[in-house]
VOPARO-745797 format. One record per residue (C-alpha): x negated, y, z negated; residue in one letter. Coordinates in Angstrom, 3 decimals, m for minus. Layout:
BEGIN
+----------+----------+----------+------+
|       xx |       yy |       zz | resn |
+----------+----------+----------+------+
|        X |        Y |        Z |    A |
...
+----------+----------+----------+------+
This chain:
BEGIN
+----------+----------+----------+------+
|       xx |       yy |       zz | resn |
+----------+----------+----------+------+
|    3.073 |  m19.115 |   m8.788 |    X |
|    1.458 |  m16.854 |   m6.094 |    X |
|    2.179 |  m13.463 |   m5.901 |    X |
|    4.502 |  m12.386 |   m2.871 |    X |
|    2.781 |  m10.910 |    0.008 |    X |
|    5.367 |   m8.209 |    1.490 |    X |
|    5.783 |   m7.060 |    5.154 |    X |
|    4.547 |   m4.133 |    3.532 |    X |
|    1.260 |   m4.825 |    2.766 |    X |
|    1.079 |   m5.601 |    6.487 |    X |
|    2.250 |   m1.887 |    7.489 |    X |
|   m0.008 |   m0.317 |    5.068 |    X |
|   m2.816 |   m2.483 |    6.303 |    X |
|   m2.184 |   m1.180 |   10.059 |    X |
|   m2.440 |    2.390 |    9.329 |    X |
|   m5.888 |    3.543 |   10.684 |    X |
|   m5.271 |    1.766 |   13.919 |    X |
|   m2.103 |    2.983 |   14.249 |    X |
|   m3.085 |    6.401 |   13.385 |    X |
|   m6.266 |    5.839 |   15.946 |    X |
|   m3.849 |    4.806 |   18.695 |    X |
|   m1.604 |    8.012 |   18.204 |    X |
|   m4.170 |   10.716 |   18.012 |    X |
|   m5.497 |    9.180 |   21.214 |    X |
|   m2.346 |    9.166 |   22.738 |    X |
|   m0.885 |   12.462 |   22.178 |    X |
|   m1.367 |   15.442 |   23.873 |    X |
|   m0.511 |   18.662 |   21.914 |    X |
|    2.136 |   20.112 |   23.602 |    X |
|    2.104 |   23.513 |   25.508 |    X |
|    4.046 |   25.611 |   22.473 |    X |
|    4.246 |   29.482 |   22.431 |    X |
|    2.835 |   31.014 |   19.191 |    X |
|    4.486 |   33.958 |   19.643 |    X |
|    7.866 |   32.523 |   19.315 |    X |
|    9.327 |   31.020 |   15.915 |    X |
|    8.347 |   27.075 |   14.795 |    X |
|   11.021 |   25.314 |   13.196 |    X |
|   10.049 |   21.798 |   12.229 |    X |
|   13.103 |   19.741 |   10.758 |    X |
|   13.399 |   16.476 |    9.567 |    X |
|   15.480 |   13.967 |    7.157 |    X |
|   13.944 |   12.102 |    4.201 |    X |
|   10.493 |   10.981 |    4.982 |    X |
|   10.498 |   12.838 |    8.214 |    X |
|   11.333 |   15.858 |    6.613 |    X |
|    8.477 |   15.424 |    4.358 |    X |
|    6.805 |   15.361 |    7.023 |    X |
|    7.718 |   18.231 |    8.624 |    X |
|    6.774 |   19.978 |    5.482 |    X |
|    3.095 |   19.289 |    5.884 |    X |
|    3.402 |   20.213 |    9.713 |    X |
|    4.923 |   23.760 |    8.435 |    X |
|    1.735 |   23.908 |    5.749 |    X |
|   m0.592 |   23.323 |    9.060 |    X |
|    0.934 |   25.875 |   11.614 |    X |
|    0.603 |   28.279 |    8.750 |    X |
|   m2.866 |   27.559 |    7.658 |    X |
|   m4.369 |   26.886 |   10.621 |    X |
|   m2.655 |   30.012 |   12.232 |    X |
|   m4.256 |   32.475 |    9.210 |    X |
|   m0.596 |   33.398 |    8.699 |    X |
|   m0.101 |   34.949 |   12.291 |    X |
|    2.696 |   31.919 |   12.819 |    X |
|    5.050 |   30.762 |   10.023 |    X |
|    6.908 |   27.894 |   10.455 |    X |
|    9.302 |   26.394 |    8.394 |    X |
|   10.451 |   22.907 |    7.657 |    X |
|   14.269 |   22.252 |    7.359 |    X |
|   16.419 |   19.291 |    6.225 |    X |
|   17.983 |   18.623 |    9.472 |    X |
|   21.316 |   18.247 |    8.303 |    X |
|   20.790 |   21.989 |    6.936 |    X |
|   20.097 |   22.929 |   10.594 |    X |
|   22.657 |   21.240 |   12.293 |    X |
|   25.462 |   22.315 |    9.789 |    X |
|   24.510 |   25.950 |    9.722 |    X |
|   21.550 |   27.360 |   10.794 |    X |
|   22.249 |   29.886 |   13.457 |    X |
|   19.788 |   29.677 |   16.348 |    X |
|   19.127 |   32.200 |   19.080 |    X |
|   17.296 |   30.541 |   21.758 |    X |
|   14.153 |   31.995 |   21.107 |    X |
|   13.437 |   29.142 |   18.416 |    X |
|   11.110 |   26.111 |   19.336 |    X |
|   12.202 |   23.038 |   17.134 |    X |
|   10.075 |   20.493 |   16.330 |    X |
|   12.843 |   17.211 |   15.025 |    X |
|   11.014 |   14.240 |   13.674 |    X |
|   13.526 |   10.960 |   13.274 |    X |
|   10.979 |    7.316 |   13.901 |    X |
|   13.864 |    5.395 |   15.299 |    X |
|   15.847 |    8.280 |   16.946 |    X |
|   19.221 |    7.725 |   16.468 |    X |
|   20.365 |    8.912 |   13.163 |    X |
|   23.341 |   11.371 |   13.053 |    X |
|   21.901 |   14.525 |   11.860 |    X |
|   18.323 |   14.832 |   13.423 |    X |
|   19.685 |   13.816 |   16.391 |    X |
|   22.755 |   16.609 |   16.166 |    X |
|   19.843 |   19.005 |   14.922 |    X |
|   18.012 |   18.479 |   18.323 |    X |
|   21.647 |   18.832 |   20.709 |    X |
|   22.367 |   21.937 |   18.697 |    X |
|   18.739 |   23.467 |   19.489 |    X |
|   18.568 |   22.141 |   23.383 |    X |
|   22.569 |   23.490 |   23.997 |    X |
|   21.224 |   26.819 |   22.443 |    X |
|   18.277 |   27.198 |   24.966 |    X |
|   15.853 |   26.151 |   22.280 |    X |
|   12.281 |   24.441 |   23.431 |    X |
|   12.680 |   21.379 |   22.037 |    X |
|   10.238 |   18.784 |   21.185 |    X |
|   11.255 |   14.725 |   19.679 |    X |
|    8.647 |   13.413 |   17.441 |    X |
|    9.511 |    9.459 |   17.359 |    X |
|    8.895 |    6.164 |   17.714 |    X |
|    7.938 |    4.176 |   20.058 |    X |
|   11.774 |    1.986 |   20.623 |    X |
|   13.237 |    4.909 |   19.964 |    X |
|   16.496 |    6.043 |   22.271 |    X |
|   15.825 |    8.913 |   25.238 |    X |
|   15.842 |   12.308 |   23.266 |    X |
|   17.980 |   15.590 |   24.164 |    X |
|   14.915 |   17.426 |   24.433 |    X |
|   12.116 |   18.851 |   26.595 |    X |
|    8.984 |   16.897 |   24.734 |    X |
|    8.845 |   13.765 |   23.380 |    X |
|    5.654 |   12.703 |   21.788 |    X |
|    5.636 |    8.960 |   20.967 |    X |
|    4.311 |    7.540 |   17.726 |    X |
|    4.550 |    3.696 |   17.185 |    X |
|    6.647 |    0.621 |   17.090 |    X |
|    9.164 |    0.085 |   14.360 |    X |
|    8.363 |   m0.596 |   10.709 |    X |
|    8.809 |   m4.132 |    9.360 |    X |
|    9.242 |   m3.123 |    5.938 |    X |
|   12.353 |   m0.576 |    4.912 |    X |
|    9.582 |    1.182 |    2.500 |    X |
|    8.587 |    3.334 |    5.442 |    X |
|    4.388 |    3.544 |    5.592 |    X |
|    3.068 |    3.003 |    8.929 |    X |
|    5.795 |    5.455 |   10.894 |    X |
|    4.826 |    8.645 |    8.278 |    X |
|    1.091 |    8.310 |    9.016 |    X |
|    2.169 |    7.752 |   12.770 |    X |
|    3.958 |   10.857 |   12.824 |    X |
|    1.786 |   13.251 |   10.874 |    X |
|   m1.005 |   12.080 |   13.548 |    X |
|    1.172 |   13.701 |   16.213 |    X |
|    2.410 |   16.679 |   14.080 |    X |
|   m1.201 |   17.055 |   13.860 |    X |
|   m1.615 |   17.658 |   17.336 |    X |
|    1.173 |   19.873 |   17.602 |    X |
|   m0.226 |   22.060 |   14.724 |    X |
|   m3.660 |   22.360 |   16.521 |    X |
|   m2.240 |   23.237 |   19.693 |    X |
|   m0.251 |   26.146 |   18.292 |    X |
|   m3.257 |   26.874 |   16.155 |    X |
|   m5.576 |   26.999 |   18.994 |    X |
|   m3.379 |   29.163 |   21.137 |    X |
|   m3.943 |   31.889 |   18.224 |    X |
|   m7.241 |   31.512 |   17.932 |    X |
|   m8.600 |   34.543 |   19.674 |    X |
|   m6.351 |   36.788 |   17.325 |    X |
|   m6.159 |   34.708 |   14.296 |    X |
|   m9.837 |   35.752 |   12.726 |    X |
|  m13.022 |   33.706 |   11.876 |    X |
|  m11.469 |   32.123 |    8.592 |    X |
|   m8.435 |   30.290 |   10.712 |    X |
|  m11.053 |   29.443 |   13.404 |    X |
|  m13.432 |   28.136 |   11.019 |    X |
|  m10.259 |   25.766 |    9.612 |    X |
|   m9.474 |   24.882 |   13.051 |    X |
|  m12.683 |   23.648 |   13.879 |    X |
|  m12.458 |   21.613 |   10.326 |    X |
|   m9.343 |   20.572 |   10.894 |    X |
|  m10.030 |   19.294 |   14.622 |    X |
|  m13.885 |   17.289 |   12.925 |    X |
|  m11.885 |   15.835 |   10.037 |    X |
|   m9.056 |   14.400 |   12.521 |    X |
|  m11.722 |   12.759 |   14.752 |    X |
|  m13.066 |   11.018 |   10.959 |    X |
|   m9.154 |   10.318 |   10.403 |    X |
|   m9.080 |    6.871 |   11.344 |    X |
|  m12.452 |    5.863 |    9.338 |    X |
|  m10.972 |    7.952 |    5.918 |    X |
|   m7.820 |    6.025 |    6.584 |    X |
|   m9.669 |    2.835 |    6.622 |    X |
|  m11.677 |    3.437 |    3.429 |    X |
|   m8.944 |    4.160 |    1.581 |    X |
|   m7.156 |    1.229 |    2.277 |    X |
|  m10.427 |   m0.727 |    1.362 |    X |
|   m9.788 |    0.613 |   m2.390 |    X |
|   m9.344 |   m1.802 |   m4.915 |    X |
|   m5.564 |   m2.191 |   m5.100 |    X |
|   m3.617 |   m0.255 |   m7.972 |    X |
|   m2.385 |   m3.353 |  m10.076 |    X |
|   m3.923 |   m2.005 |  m13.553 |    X |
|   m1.949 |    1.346 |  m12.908 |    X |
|    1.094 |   m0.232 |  m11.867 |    X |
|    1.137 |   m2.353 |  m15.580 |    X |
|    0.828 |    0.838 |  m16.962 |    X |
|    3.874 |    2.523 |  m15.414 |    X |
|    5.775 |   m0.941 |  m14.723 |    X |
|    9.260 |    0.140 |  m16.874 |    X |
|    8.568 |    3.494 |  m17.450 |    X |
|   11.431 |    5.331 |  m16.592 |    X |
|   11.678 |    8.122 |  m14.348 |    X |
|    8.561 |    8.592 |  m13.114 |    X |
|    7.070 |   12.161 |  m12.616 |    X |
|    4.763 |   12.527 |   m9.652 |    X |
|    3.122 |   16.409 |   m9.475 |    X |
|    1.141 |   17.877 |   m7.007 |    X |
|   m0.218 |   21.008 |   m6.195 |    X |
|   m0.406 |   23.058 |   m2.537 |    X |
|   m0.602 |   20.122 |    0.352 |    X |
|   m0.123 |   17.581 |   m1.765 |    X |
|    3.285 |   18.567 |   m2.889 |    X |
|    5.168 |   16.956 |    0.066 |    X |
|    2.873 |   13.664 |   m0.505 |    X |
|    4.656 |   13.443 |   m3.843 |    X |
|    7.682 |   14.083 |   m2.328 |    X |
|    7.780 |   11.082 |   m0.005 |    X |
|    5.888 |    9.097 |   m2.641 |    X |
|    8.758 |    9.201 |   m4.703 |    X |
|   11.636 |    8.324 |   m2.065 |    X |
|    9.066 |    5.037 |   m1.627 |    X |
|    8.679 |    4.040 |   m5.420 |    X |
|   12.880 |    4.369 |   m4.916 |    X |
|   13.258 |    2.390 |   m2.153 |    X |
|   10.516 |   m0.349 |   m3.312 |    X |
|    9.855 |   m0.497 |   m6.693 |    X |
|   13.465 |    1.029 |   m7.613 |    X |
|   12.856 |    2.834 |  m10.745 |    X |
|   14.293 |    6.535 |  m10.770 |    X |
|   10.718 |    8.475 |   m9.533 |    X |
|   11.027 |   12.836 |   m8.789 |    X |
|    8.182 |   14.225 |   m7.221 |    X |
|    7.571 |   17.671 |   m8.263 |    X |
|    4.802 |   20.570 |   m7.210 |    X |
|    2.432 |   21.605 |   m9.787 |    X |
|    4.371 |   24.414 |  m11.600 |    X |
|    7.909 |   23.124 |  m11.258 |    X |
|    6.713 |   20.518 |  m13.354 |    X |
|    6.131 |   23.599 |  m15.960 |    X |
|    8.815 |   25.111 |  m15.964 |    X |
|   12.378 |   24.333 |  m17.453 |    X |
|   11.653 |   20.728 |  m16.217 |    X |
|    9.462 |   19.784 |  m19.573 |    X |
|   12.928 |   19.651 |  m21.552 |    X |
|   13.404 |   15.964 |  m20.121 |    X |
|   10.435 |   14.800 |  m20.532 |    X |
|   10.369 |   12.266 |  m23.444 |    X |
|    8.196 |    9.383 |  m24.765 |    X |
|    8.782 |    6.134 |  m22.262 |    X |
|    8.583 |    7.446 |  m18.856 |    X |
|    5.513 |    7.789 |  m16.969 |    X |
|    4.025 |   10.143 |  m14.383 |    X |
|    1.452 |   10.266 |  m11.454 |    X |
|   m1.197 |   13.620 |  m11.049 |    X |
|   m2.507 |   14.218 |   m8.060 |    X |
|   m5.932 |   15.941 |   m8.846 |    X |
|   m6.104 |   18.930 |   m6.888 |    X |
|   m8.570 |   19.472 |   m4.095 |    X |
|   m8.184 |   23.326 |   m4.384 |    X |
|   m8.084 |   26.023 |   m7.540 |    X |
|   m4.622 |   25.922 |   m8.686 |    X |
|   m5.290 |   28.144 |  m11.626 |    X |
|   m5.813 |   24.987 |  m13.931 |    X |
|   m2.321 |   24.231 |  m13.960 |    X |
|   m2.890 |   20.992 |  m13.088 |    X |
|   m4.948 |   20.687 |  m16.224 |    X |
|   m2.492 |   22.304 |  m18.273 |    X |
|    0.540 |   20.251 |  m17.060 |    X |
|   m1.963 |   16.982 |  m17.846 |    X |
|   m2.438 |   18.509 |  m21.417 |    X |
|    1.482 |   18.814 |  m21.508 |    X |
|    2.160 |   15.056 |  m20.565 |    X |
|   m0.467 |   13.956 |  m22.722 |    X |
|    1.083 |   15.753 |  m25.488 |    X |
|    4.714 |   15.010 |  m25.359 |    X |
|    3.261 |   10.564 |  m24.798 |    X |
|    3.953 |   10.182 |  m21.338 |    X |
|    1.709 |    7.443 |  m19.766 |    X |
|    0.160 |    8.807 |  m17.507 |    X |
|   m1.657 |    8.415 |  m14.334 |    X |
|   m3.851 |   10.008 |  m11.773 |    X |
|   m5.050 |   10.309 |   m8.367 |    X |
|   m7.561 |   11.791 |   m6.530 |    X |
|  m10.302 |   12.086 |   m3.729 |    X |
|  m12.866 |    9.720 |   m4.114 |    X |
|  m15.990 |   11.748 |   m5.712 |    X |
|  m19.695 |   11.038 |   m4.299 |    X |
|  m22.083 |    8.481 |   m6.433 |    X |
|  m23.512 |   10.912 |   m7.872 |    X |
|  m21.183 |   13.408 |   m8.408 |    X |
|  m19.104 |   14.911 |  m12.013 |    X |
|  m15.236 |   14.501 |  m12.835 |    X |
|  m13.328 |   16.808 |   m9.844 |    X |
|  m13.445 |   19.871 |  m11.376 |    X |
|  m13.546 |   21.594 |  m14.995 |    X |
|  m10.500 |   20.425 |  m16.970 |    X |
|   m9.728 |   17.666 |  m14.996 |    X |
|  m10.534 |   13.825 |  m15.649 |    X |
|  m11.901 |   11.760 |  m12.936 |    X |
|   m9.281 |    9.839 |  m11.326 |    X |
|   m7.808 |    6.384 |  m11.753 |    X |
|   m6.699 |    5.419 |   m8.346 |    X |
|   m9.087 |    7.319 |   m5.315 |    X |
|   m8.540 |    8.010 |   m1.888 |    X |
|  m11.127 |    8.946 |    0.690 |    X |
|  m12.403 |   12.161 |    0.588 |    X |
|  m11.622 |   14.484 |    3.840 |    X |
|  m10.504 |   17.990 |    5.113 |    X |
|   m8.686 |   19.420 |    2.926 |    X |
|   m5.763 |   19.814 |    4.995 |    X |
|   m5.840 |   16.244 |    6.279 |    X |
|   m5.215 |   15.324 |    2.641 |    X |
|   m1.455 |   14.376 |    3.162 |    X |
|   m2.639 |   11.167 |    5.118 |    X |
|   m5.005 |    9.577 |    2.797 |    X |
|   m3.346 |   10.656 |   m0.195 |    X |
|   m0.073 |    8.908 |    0.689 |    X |
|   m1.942 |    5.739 |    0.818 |    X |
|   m2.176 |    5.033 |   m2.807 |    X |
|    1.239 |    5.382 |   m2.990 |    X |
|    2.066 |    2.685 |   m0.730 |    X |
|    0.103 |    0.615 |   m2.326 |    X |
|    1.255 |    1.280 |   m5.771 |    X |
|    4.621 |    0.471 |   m4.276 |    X |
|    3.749 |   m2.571 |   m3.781 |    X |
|    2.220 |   m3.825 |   m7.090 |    X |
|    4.970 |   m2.268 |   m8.673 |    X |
|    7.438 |   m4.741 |   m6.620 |    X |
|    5.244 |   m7.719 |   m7.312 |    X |
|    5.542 |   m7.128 |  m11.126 |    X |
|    9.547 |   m6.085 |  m11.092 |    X |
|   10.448 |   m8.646 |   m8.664 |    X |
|   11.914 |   m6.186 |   m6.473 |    X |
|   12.173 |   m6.233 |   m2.501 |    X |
|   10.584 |   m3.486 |   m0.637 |    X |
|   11.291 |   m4.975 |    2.742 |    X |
|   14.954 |   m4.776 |    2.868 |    X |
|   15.454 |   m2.330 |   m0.347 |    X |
|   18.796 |   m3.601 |   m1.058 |    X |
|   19.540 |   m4.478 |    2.144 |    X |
|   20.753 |   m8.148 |    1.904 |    X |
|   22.695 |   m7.502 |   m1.875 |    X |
|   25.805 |   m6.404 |   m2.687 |    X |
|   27.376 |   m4.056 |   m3.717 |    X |
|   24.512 |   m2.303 |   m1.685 |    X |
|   24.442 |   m3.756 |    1.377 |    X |
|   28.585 |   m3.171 |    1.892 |    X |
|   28.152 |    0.120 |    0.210 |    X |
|   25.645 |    1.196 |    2.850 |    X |
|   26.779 |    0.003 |    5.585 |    X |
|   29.943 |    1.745 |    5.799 |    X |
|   27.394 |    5.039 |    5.820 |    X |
|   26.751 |    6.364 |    9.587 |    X |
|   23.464 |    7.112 |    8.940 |    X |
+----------+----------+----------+------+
């Protein structure tokens, strides 16, 4: 018997042209770097939003920090002034609290800007940038890509408007920044041309939780890497950064569950090696991840092993795109080998699909 091909494959598959068409399409938008950022988001647009926040901050040299909020946080109870542009990612536009999140900020006098898809609803809101169609698969791939793309432009806009103030290191990251984006769609394209993770999914199939860790940028990536090994592969997965993983959290870890590392593509202080040494340790199978390396060239850095499933190497700030990738695609294998659905999640089984549904999403 063959092994299922999922509408998810397809998605992941259609990433570097959709991620071509997007950065083509969008125009960074006209933002003030004077005044506060506030990106804001729910799930895996929140996670997105995260990396956006990183960006504005990095490629500012400090002189704008923005930060990310759930967007159910914002609506609820974040006070705004007016003086606040918010940035609200949501791919189909219509969910209850990044859409309240974006009223709240436009009835205050906020700039506000829509990051969404492309069938998504008119937005209460000044900008909308446009990202792509909707997903086939509930495991969400495509529409995170499609969004960072245009987050990206927002984040070089705002990070060009500080330029003349911001110094020659956040120029010089600006300028890196701007090369690797135009490379995007190639790195995307390579890494999707890796062989496909099926020996590291036997590894983890039925090890449960997983532990995903990363350090720095790719902390979000493990983020929304776990919320898809939920939704597709449904085994209980936490992503966690570098040194939460060391701290307090150790006292669950146990023989039986498994874990993803993200090799770092920065110095982290070796924690990243130490927190390997931990897992390895206390008999957690584990696996990692990292930047393809040249032909030529030694394991990633002292400390660290060479990598078991690679992604294309590129700016070090684009990292969030390609290293998502692997993810995906370990999503997949992992629902080929459990027999689980990540199309429609749970979406045609009860008690799921009743229990969900009466949820206003």
């Amino acid at each position: 018997m063959s092994s299922p091909r999922f509408a998810l494959d397809d998605q992941i598959a259609a990433i570097p042209a959709t991620v071509r068409d997007v950065l083509a399409a969008v125009q960074a938008p006209a933002l003030d770097p004077e005044r506060p950022v506030l990106f804001s988001g729910i799930g895996t647009s929140l996670h997105a939003a995260r990396v956006a926040a990183d960006w504005v901050t990095q490629l500012t040299g400090g002189r704008t920090r923005a930060p990310a909020l759930d967007a159910h946080h914002l609506a609820a109870r974040v006070p705004l002034t007016g003086e606040e542009q918010v940035v609200v990612i949501s791919h189909r536009g219509w969910k209850r609290y990044p859409t309240a999140a974006l009223a709240k900020a436009h009835a205050a006098g906020c700039l506000t800007v829509a990051v969404v898809g492309a069938a998504a609803p008119e937005q209460p809101a000044e900008i909308t940038l446009h990202t792509c169609g909707n997903e086939t698969a509930g495991t969400f791939s495509v529409s995170y890509l499609a969004s960072l793309a245009a987050l990206a432009r927002v984040a070089a806009g705002i990070a060009t408007a500080t330029a003349p103030a911001a110094g020659g290191a956040a120029a010089t990251a600006l300028a890196a920044f701007s090369a690797g984006l135009a490379r995007l769609p190639a790195d995307l394209a390579a890494t999707v041309a890796e062989p496909a993770p099926i020996e590291a999914a036997r590894r983890l199939d039925g090890r449960e939780p997983l532990l995903l860790i990363g350090f720095g940028v790719d902390h979000p990536t493990v983020e929304e890497a776990a919320l898809k090994l939920k939704e597709g592969s449904w085994l209980w997965t936490e992503g966690l950064s570098v040194e939460f993983a060391l701290h307090g959290t150790p006292a669950v870890y146990r023989p039986g569950q498994g874990a993803v590392v993200v090799l770092p593509g920065e110095d982290d202080g070796g924690r990243t090696a130490e927190a390997l040494g931990l897992l390895a340790k206390l008999g957690i199978e584990t696996v990692t991840l990292g930047a393809a390396p040249a032909a030529a060239a030694p394991a990633t850095a002292p400390g660290l092993p060479r990598a078991d499933i690679h992604f294309a190497a590129t700016d070090s700030l684009l990292r969030p795109f390609t290293a998502i990738v692997p993810f995906h695609r370990l999503t997949a294998e992992l629902a080929r080998l459990r027999g689980t659905d990540p199309d429609t999640l749970h979406g045609n089984r009860d008690p799921w699909a009743s229990a969900m549904k009466a949820i206003q999403l």
